[in-house]
C-alpha positions in Angstrom: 24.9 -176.8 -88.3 21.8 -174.7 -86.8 22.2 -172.5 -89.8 21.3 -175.4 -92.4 18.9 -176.6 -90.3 17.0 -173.4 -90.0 17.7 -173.2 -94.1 16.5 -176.7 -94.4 12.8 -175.9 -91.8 12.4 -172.5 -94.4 12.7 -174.6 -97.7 10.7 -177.2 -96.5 7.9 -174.8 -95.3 8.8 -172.9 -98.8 8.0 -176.2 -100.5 4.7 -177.2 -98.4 3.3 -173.6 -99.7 3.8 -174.0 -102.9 2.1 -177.7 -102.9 -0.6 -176.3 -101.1 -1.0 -173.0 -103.7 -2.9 -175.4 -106.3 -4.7 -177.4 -103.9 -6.3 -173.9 -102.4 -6.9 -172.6 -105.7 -8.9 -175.8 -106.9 -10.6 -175.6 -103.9 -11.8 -171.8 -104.5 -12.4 -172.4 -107.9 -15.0 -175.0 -106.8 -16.3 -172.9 -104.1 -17.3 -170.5 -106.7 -18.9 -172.7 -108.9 -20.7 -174.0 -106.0 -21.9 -170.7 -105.4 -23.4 -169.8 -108.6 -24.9 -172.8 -108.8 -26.7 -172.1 -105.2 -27.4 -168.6 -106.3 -29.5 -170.1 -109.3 -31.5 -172.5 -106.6 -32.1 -170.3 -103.8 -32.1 -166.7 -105.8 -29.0 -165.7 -103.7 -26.4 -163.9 -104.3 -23.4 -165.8 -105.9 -20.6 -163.1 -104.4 -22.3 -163.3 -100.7 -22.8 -166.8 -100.8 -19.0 -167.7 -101.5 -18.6 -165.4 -98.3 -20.4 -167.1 -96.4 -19.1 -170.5 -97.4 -15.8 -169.9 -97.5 -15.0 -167.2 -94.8 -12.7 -165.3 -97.4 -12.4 -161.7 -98.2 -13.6 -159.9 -101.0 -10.5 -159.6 -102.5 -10.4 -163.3 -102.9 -14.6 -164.1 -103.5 -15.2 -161.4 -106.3 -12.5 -162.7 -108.5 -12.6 -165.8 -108.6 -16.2 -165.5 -108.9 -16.1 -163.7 -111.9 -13.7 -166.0 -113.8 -15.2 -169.0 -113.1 -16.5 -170.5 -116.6 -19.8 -170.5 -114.9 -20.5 -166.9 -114.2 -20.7 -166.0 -118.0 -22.0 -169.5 -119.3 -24.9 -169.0 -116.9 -25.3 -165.4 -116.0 -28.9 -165.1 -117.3 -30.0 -167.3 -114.4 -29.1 -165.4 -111.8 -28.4 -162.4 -110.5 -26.0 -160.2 -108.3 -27.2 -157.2 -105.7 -26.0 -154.8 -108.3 -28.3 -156.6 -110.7 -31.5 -156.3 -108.5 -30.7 -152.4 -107.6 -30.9 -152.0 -111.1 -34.1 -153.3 -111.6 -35.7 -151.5 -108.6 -34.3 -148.5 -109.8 -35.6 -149.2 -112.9 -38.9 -149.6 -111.8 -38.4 -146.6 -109.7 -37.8 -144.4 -112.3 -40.8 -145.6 -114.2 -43.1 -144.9 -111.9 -42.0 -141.3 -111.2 -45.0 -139.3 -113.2 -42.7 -136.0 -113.5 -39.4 -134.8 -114.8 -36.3 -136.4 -113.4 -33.3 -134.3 -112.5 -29.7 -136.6 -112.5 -27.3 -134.6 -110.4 -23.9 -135.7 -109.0 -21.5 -134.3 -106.4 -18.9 -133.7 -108.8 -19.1 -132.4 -112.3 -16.5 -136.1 -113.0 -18.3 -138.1 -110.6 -19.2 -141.3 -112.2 -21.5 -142.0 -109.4 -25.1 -140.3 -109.8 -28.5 -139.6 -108.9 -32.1 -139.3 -109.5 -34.3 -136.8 -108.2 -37.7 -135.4 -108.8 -36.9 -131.5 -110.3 -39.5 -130.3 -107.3 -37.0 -131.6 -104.9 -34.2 -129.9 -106.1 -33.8 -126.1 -104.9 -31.5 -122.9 -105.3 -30.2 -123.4 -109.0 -27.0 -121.1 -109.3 -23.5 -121.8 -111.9 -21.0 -122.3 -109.9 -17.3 -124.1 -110.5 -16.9 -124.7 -107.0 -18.1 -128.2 -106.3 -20.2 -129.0 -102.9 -18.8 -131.5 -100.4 -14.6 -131.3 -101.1 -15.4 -128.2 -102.8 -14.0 -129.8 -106.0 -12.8 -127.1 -108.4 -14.4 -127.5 -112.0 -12.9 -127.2 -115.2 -15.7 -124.6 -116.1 -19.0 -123.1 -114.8 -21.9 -125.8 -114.0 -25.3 -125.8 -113.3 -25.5 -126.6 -109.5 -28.5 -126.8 -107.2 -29.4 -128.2 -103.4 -31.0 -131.6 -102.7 -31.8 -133.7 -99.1 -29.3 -136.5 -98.8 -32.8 -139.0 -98.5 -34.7 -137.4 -101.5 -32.9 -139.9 -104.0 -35.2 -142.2 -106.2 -32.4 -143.9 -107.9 -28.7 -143.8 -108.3 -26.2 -143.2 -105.2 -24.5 -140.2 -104.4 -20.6 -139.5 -103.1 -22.2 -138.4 -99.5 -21.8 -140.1 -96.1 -23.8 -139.1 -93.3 -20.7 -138.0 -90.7 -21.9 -134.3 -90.1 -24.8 -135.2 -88.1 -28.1 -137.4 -88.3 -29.8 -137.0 -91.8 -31.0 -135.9 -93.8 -28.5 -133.5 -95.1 -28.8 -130.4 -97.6 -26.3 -131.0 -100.2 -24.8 -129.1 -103.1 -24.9 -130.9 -106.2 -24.0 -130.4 -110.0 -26.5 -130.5 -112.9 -25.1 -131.8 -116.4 -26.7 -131.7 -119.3 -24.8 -135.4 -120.7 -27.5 -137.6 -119.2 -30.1 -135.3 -118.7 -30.9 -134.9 -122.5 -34.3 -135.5 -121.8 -35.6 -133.1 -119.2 -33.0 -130.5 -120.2 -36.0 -127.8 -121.1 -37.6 -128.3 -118.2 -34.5 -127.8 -116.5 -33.6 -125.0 -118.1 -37.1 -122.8 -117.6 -36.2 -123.3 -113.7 -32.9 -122.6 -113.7 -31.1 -119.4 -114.2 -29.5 -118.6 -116.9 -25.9 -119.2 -118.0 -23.7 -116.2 -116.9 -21.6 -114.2 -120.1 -18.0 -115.4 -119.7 -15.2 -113.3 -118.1 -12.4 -112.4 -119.6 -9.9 -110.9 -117.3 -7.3 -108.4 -119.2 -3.5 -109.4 -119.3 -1.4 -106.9 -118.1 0.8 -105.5 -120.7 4.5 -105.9 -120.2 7.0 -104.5 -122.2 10.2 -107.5 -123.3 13.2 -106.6 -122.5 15.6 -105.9 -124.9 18.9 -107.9 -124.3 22.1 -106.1 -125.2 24.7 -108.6 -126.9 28.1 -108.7 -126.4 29.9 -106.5 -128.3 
């Protein structure tokens, strides 16, 4: 008898869940509208302001965010914090008289960034990344910046060894630095000849058969 009961109490709560799963999905989905549309008054953010209206992770915010009809119908009236890092690194950039350098941590590392080619120092190839000392697929033009000498971008680099600013080893490709590539070039050092290393011969064995 306690047994149903208890079976009864779970498929009851079971059912209450499931009732409540497209009420609190409505709910969200206008929370995110309302955001967007409060993002276009105010100039906010619509991702932080469904945070703070809601009280809901990211997990949860971001998403629905980005599917609601809204975000793509009326994305050219707002815009998010990624949006406005964009432009002031934009207008970063342009205002930077000299060459700019783009270096990352890894030679793979999507994340990237901008540096005057004064500030960087100690051009060597290397395949031995700084940081996790990432080993590279090939030889790469490295070099050594300061951790607060970036003018755009973001690096894979946390401040945990001690209080900045740090001197970090980072890797020079040419794929997005077309531009200044000659001007890297005459600083850095030229590419070392590749080494071959010798196999060592070793006679095959000759397998008897069965007779």
């Amino acid at each position: 008898m306690r047994r149903n009961a208890l079976c009864a109490l779970r498929d009851a709560r079971y059912r209450t869940i499931m009732e409540r799963s497209p009420e609190r999905k409505a709910q969200l989905r206008k929370a995110a509208g309302d955001a967007i549309d409060r993002a276009i008054e105010t100039g906010g953010d619509p991702f932080e302001l469904m945070l703070q209206a809601t009280g809901e992770g990211v997990n949860i915010c971001v998403p629905y965010v980005q599917q609601h009809p809204f975000f793509s119908q009326k994305r050219h009236l707002f815009k998010t914090w990624e949006d406005r890092k964009r432009d002031r690194d934009e207008a970063a950039l342009a205002a930077e008289p000299g060459p700019i350098v783009w270096v990352r941590r890894q030679f793979d590392d999507h994340r990237h960034a901008a540096y005057r080619l004064g500030d960087v120092k100690g051009w060597h190839w290397s395949n031995i990344s700084g940081g996790i000392n990432h080993l590279a697929n090939r030889y790469y033009l490295h070099a050594y910046v300061m951790c607060d000498g970036i003018i755009a971008g973001e690096l894979a680099h946390r401040c945990i060894h001690g209080p900045p600013p740090h001197r970090i080893k980072v890797c020079i490709t040419k794929k997005g630095n077309e531009k200044f590539w000659p001007a890297i070039e005459a600083v850095g050092p030229t590419k070392p000849a590749p080494v071959y290393k010798r196999r060592r011969y070793q006679p095959r064995r000759r397998i008897r058969r069965a007779e």
